[in-house]
DOLOLO-783302 format. One line per 8 residues: number of its first residue (from 1); their letters; for each residue y, x, z of N, C-alpha, C, O. Coordinates in Angstrom, 2 decimals. Each point is the difference from the previous one (the first is absolute). Layout:
BEGIN
NUM	A	Y X Z Y X Z Y X Z Y X Z  ...
***
This chain:
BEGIN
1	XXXXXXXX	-1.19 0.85 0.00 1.19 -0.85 0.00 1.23 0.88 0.00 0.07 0.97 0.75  0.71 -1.23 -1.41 1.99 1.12 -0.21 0.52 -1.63 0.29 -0.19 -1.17 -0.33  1.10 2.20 1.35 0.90 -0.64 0.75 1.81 0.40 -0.77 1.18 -0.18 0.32  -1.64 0.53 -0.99 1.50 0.67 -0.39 0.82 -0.91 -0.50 1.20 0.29 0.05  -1.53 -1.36 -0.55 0.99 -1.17 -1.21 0.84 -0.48 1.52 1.08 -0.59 -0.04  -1.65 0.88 1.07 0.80 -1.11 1.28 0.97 0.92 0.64 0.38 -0.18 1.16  0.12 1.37 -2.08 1.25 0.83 0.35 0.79 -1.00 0.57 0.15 -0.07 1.22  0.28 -0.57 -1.88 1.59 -0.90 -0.04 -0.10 -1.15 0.79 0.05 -1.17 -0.38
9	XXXXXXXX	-0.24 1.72 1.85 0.15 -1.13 0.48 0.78 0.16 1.27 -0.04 1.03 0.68  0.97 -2.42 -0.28 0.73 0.03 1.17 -0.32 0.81 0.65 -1.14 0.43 0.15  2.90 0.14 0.74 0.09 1.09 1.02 -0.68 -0.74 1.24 0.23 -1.19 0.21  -0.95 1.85 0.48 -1.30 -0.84 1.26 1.51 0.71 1.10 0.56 1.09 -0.07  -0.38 -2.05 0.82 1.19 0.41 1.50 -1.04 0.40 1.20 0.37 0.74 0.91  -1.81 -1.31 -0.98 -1.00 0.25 1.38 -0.02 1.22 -0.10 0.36 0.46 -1.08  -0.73 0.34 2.01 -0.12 1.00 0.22 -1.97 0.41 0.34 -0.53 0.91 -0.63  0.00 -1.48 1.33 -0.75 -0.23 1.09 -1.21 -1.01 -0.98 0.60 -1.08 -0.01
17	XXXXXXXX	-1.55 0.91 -0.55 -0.79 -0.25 -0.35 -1.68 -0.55 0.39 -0.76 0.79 -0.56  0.21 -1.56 1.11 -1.34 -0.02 0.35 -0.57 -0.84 -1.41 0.49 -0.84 -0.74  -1.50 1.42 0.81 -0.86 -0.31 -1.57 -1.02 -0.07 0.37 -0.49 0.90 0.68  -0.41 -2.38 -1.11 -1.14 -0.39 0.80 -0.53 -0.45 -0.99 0.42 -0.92 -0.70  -1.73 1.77 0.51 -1.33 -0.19 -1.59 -0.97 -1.13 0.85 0.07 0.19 1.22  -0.75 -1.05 -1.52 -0.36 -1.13 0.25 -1.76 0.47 -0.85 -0.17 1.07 -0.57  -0.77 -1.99 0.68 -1.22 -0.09 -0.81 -0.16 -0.47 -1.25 -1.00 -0.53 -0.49  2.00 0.77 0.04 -0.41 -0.74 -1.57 -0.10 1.44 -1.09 0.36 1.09 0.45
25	XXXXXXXX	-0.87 -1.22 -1.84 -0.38 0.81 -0.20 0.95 0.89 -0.99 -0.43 0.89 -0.74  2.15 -1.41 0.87 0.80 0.51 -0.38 0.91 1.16 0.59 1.01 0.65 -0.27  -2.31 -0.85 1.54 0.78 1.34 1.20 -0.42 1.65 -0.49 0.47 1.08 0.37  -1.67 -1.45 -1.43 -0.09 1.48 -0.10 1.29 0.85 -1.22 0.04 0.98 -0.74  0.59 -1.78 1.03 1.68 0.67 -1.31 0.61 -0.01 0.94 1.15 -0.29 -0.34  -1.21 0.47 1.58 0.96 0.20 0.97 0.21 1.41 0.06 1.21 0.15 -0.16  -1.68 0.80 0.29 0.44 1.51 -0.27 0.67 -0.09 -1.28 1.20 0.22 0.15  -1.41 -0.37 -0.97 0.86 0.49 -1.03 1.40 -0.89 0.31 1.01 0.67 -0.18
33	XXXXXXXX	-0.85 -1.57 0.45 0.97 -0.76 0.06 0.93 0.69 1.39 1.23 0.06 -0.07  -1.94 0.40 1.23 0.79 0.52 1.11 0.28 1.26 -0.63 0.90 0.58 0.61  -1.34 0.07 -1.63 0.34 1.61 -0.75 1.38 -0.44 -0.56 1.02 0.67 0.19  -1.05 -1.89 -0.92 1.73 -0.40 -0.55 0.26 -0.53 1.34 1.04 -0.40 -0.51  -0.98 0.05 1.60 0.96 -0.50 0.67 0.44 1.26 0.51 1.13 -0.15 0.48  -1.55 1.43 -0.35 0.28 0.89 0.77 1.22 0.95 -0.83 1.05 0.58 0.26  -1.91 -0.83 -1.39 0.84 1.23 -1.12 1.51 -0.84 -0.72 0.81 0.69 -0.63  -0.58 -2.30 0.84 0.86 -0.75 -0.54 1.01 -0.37 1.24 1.22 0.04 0.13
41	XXXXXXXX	-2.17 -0.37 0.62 0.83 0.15 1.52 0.15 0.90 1.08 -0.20 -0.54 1.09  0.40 1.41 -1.05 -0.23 1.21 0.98 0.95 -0.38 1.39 -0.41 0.16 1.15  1.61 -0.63 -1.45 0.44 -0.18 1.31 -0.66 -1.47 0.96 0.38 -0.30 1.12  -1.36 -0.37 -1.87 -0.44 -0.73 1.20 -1.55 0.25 0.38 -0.89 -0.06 -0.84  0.72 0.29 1.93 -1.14 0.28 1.17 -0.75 -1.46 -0.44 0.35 -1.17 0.11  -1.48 1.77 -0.65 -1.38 -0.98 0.25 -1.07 0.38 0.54 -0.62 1.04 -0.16  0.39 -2.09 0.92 -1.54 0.12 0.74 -0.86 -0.90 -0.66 0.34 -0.96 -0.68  -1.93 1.50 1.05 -0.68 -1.50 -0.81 -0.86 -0.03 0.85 -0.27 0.91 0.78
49	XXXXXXXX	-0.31 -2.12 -0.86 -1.14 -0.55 1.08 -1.02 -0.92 -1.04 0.50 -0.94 -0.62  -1.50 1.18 0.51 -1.43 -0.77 -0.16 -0.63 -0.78 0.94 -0.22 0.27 1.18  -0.13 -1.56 -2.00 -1.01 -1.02 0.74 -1.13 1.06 -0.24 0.07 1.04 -0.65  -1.41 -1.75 1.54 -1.09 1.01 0.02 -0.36 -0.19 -1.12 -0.15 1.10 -0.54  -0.31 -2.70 -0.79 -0.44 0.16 -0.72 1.11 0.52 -1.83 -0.11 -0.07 -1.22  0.80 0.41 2.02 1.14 0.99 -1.01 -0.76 1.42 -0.32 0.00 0.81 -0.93  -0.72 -0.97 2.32 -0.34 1.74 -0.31 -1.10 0.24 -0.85 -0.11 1.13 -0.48  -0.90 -2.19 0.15 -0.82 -0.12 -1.10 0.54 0.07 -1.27 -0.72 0.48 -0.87
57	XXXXXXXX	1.79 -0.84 0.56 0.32 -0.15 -1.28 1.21 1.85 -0.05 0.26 0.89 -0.81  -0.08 -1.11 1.59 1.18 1.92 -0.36 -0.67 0.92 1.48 -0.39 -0.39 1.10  0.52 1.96 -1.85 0.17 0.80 1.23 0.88 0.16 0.99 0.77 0.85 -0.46  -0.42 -1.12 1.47 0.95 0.50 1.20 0.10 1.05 -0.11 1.13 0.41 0.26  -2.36 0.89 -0.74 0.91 1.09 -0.10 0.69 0.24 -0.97 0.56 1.09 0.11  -0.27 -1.74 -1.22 0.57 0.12 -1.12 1.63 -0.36 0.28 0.97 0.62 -0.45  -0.97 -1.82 1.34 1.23 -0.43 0.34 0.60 1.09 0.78 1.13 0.41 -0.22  -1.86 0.03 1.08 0.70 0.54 1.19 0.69 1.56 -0.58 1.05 0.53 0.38
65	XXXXXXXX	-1.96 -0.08 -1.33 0.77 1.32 -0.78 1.05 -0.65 -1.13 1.09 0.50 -0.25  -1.36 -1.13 -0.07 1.86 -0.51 -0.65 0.79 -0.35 0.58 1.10 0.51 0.26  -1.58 -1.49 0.05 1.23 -0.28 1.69 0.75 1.11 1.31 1.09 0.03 0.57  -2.38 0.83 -0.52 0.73 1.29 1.02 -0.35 -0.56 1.42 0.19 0.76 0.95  -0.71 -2.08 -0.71 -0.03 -0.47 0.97 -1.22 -0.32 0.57 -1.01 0.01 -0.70  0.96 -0.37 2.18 -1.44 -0.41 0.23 0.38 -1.42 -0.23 1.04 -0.64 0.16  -2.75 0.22 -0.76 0.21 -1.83 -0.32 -0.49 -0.59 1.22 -0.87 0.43 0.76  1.49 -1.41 -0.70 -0.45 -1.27 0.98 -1.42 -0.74 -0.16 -0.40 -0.59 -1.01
73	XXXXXXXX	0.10 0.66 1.56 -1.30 -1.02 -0.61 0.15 -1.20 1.42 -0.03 0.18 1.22  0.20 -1.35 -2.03 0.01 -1.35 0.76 -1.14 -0.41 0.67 -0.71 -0.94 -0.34  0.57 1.59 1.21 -1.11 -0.59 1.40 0.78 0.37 1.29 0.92 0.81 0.09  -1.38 -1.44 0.71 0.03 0.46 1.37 -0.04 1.04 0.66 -0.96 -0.29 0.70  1.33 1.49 -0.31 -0.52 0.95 1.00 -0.91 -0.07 0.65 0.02 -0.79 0.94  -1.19 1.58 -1.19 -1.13 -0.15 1.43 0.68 0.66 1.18 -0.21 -0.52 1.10  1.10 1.76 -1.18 -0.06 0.42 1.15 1.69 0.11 0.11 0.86 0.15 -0.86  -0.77 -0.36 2.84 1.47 -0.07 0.24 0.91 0.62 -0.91 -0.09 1.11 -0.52
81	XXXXXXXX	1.16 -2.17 0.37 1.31 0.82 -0.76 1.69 0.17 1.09 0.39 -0.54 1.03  0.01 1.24 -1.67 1.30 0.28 0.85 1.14 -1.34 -0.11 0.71 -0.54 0.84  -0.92 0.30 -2.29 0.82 -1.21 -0.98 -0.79 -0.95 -0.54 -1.15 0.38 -0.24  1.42 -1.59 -0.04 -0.53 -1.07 -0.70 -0.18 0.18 -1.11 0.25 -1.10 -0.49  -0.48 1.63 -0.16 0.15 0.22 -1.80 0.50 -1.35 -0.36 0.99 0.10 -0.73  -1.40 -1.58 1.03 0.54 -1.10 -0.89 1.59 0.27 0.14 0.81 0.06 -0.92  -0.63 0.04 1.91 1.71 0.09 0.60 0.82 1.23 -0.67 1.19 -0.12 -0.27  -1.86 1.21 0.04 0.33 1.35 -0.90 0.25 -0.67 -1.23 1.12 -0.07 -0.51
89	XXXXXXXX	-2.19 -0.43 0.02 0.29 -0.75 -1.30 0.24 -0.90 -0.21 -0.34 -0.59 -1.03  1.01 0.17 1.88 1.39 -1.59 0.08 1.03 0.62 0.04 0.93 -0.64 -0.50  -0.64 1.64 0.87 1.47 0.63 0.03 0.71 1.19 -0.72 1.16 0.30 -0.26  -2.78 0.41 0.00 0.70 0.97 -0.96 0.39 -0.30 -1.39 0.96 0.57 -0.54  -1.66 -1.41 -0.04 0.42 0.07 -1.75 1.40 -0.99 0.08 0.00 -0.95 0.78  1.04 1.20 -1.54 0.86 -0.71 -0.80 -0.33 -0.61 -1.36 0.90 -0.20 -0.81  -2.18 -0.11 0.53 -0.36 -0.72 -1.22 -2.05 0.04 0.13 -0.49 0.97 0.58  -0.20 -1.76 -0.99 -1.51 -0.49 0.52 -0.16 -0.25 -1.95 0.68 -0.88 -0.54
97	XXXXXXXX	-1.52 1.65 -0.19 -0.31 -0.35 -1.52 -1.86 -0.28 0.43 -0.58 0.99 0.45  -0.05 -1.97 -0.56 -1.07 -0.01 0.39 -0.45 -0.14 -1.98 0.52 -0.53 -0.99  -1.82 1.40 1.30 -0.27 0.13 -2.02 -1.10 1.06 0.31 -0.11 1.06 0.62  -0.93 -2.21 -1.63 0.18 -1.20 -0.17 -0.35 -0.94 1.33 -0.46 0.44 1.06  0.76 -1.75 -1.35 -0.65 -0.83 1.26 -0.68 -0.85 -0.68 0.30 -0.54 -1.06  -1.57 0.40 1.94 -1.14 -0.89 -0.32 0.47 -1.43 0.59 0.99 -0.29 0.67  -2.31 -0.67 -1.28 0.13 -0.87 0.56 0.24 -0.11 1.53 1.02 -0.54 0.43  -1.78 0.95 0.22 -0.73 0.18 0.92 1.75 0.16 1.24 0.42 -0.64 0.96
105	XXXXXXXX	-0.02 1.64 -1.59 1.40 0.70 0.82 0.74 -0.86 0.17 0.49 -0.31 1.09  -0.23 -0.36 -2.43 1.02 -0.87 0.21 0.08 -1.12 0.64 1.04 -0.47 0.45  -2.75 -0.31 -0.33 0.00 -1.16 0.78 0.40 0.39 1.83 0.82 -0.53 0.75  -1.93 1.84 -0.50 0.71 0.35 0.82 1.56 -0.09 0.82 0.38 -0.43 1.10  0.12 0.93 -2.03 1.52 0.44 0.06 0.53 -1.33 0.32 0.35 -0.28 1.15  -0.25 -0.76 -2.39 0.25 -1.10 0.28 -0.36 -0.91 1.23 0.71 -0.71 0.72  -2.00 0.96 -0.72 -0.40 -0.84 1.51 0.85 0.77 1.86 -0.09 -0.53 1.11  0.73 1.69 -1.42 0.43 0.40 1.09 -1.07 0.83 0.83 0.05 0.06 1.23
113	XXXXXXXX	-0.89 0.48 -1.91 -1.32 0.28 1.23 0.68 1.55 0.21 1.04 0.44 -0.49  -1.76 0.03 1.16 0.20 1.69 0.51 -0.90 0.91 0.52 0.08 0.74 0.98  -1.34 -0.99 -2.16 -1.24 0.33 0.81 -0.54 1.72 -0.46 -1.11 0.45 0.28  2.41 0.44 -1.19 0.03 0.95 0.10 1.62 0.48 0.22 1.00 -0.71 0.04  -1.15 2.34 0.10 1.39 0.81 0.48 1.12 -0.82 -1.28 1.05 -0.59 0.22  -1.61 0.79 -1.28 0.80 -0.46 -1.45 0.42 -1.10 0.23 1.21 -0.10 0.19  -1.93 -0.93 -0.14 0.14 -1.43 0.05 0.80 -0.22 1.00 1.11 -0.37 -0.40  -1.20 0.43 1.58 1.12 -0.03 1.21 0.95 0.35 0.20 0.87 -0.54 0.68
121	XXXXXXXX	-0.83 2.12 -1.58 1.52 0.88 -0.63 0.85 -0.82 -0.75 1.21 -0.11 0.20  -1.92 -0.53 -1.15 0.69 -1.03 -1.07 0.43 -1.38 0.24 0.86 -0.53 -0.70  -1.42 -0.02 1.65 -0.06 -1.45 0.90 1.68 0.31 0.98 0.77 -0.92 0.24  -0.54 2.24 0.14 1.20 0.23 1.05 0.86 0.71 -0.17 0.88 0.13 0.86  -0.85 0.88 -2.65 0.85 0.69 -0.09 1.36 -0.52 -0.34 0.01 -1.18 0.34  0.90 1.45 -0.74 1.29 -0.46 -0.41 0.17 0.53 -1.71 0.62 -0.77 -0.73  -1.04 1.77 0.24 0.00 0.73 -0.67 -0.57 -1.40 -1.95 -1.01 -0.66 -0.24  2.34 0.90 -0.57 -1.21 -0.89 -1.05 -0.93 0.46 -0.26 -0.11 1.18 0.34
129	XXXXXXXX	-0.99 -1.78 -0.99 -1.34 0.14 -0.18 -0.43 -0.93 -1.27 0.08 -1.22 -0.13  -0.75 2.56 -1.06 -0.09 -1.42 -1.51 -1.41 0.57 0.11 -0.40 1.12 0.33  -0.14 -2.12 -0.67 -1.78 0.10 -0.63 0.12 -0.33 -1.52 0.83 -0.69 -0.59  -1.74 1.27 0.21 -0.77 0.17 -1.21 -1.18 -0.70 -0.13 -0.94 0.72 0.35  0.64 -1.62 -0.63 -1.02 -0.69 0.26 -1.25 0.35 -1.18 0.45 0.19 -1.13  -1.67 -0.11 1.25 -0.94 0.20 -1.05 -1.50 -0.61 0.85 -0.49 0.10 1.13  0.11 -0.84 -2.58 -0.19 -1.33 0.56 -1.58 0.08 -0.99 -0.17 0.61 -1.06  -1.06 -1.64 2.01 -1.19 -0.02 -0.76 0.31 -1.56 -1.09 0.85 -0.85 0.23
137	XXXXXXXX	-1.75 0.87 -1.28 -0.09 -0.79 -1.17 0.50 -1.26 1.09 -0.25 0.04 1.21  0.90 -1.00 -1.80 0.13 -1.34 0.59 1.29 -0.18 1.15 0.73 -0.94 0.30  -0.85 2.14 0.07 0.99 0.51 1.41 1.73 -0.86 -0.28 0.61 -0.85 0.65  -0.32 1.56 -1.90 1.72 -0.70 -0.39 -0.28 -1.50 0.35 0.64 -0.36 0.98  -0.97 -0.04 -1.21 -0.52 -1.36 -0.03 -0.69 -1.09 0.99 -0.06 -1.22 -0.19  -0.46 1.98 1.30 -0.50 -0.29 1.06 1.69 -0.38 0.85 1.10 0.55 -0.06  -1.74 -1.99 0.96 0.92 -0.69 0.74 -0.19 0.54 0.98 0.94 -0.30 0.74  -1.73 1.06 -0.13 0.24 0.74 1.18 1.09 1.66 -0.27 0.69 0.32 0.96
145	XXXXXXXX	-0.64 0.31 -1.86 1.06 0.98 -0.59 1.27 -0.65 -0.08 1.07 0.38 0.47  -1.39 -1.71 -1.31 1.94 -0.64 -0.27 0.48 -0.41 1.56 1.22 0.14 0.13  -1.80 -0.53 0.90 0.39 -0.33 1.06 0.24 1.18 0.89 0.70 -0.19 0.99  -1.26 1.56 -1.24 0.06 0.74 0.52 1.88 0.76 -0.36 1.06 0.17 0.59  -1.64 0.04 -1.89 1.12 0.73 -0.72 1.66 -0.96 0.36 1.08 0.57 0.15  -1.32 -2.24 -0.07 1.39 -0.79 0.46 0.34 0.83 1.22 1.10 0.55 0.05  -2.20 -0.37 1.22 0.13 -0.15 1.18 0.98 1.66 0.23 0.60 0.29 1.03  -0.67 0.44 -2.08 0.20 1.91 -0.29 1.47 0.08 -0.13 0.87 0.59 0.63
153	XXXXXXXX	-0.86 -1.65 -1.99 1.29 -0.45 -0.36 1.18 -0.61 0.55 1.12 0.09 -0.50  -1.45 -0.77 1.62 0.46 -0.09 0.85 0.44 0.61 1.25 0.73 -0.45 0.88  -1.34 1.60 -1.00 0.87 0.71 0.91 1.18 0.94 -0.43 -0.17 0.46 -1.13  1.12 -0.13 1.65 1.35 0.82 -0.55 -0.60 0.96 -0.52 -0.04 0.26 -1.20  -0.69 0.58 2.46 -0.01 1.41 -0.69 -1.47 0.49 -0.67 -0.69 0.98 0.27  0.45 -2.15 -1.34 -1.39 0.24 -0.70 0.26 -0.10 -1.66 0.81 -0.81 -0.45  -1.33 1.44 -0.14 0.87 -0.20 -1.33 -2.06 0.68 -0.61 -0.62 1.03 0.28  0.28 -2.18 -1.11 -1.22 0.44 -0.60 -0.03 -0.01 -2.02 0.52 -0.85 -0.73
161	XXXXXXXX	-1.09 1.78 0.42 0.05 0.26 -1.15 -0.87 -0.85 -0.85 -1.20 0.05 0.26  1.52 -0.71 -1.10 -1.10 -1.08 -0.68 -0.62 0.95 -0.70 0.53 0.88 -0.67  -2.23 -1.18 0.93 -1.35 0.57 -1.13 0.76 -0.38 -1.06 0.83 -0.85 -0.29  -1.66 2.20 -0.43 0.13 0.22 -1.47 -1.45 -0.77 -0.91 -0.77 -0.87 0.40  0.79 1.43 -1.41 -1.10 -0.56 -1.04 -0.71 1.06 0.08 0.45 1.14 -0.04  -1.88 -1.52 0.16 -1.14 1.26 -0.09 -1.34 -0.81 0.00 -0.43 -1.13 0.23  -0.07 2.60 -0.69 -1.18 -0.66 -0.28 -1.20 0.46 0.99 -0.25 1.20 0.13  -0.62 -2.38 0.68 -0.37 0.23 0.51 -1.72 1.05 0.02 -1.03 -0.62 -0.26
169	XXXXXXXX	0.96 1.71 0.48 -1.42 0.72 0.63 -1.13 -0.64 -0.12 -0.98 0.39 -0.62  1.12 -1.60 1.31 -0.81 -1.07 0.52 -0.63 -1.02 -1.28 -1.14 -0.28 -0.37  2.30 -0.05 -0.01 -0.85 -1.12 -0.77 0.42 0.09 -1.46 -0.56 -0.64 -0.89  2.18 1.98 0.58 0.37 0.04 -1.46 0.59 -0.81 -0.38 0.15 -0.08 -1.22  0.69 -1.24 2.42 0.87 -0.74 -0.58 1.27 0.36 0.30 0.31 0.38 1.12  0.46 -0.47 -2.05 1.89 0.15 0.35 0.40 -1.07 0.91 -0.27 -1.12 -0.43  0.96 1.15 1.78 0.61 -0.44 0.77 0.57 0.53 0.79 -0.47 1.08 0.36  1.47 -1.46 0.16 1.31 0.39 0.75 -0.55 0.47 1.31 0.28 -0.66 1.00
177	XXXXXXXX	-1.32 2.13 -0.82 0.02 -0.06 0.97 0.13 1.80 0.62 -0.24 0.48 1.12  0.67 0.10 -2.27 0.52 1.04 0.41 1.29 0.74 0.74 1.12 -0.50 -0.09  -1.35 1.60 0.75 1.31 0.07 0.98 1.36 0.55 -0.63 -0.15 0.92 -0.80  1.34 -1.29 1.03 0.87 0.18 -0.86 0.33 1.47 0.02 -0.66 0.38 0.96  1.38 0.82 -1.51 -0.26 1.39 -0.02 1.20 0.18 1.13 1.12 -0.51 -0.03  -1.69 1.43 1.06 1.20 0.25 0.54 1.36 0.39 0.22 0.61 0.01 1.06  -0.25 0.30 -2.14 1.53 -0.08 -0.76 0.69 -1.31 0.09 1.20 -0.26 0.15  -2.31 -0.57 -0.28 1.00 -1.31 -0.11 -0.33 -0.77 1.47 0.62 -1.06 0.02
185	XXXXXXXX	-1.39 1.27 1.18 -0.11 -0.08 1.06 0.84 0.16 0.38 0.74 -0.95 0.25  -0.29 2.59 0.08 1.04 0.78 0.58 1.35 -0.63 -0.41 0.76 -0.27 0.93  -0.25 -0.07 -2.48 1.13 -0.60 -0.04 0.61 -1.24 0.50 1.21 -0.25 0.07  -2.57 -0.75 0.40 -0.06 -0.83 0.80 0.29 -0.38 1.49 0.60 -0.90 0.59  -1.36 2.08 -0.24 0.77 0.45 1.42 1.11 0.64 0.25 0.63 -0.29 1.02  -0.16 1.29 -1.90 1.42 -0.17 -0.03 0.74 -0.91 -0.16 1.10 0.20 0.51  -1.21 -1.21 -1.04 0.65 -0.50 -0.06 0.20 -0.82 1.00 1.13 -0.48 0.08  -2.33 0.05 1.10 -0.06 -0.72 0.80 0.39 0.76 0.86 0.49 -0.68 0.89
193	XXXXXXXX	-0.42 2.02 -0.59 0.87 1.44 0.83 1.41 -0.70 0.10 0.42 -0.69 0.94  0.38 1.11 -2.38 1.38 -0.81 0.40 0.24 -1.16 0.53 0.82 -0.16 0.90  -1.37 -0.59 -1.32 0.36 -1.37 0.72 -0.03 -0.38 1.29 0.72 -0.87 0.49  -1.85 1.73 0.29 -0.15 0.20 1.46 1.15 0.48 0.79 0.70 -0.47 0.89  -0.78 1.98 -1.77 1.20 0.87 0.23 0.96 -1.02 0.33 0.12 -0.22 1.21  0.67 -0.53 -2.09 0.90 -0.62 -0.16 0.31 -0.96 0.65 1.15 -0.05 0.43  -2.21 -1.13 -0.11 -0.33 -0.59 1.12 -0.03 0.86 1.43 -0.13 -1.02 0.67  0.14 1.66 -0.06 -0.01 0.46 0.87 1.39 0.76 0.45 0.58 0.09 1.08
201	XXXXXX	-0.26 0.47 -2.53 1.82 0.14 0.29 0.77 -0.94 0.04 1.07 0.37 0.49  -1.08 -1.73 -0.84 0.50 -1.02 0.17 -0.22 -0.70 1.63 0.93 -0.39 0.72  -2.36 0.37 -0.40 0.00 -0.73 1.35 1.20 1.07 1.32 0.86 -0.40 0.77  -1.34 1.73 -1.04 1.15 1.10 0.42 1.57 -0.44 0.26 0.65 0.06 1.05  -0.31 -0.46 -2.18 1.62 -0.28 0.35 -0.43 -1.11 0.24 -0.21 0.10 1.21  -0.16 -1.34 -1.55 0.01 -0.78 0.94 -0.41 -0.42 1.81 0.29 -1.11 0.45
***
């Protein structure tokens, strides 16, 4: 995959980045894609974190040498910590790009649960947060997704990228259920960046 045609895109104001690969099987273009976020964006700090079944589909060590960073992996701690990690990652990022997100994440998300560090990070952060959604055959279309995706939409600081056209692995039919490229994620959340921003300088003087 070349990432290069997505030069030209809006100046990003976040600084601060958390990037969260999900189980679907569009996570294994996540290295190459964090190689352009690094080399296109250099002044903003990303971290990334994997669901466990993310890690089937890409290497963690692959991420973690482009990135420079150690990755998160979304479970629990077995053994005492000093810090909460959910609470680390409610407060540190100034922007949440989850890509791709499965079904699975998003009902989650939507339902409010918090039954990992990620999920509970995202349930309490302040920070916007856009998903990418990538979706099994039938998925666009399923009334449990459209109710999910209203319930997303409805919140201020959620801004989700509509599936693309692809063809599915599975069965070889074209439907809308691929994740949108993260170029056009990211411009999304910027854009939902300012408006926060802005909102929040407004409640200020008032």
């Amino acid at each position: 995959m070349t990432h290069g045609d997505h030069s030209a895109l809006s100046d990003l104001t976040f600084r601060r980045l958390l990037l969260v690969g999900t189980g679907a099987l569009g996570v294994s273009s996540l290295p190459g894609w964090l190689g352009w976020l690094c080399e296109s964006y250099p002044h903003i700090e990303t971290r990334v974190a994997l669901t466990r079944q993310a890690t089937t589909f890409v290497a963690p060590a692959a991420l973690t040498a482009i990135g420079g960073k150690p990755l998160f992996h979304d479970a629990w701690p077995t053994e005492p910590q000093v810090t909460a990690p959910h609470v680390e990652l409610a407060d540190w990022p100034e922007a949440v790009a989850v890509f791709p997100a499965t079904f699975h994440f998003v009902s989650r998300l939507a339902l409010g649960l918090g039954d990992t560090p990620v999920m509970l990070a995202l349930q309490c952060t302040t920070a916007p947060i856009g998903l990418s959604p990538a979706l099994p055959p039938g998925g666009y279309q399923s009334h449990a997704f459209r109710s999910h995706l209203a319930a997303l939409r409805a919140r201020p600081q959620v801004a989700v990228a509509e599936p693309e056209l692809g063809r599915s692995v599975t069965t070889g039919r074209v439907e809308r259920s691929t994740a949108a490229p993260l170029p056009t994620l990211l411009n999304l959340i910027e854009k939902r960046h300012r408006e926060l921003v802005a909102a929040r300088g407004e409640g200020e003087e008032g």
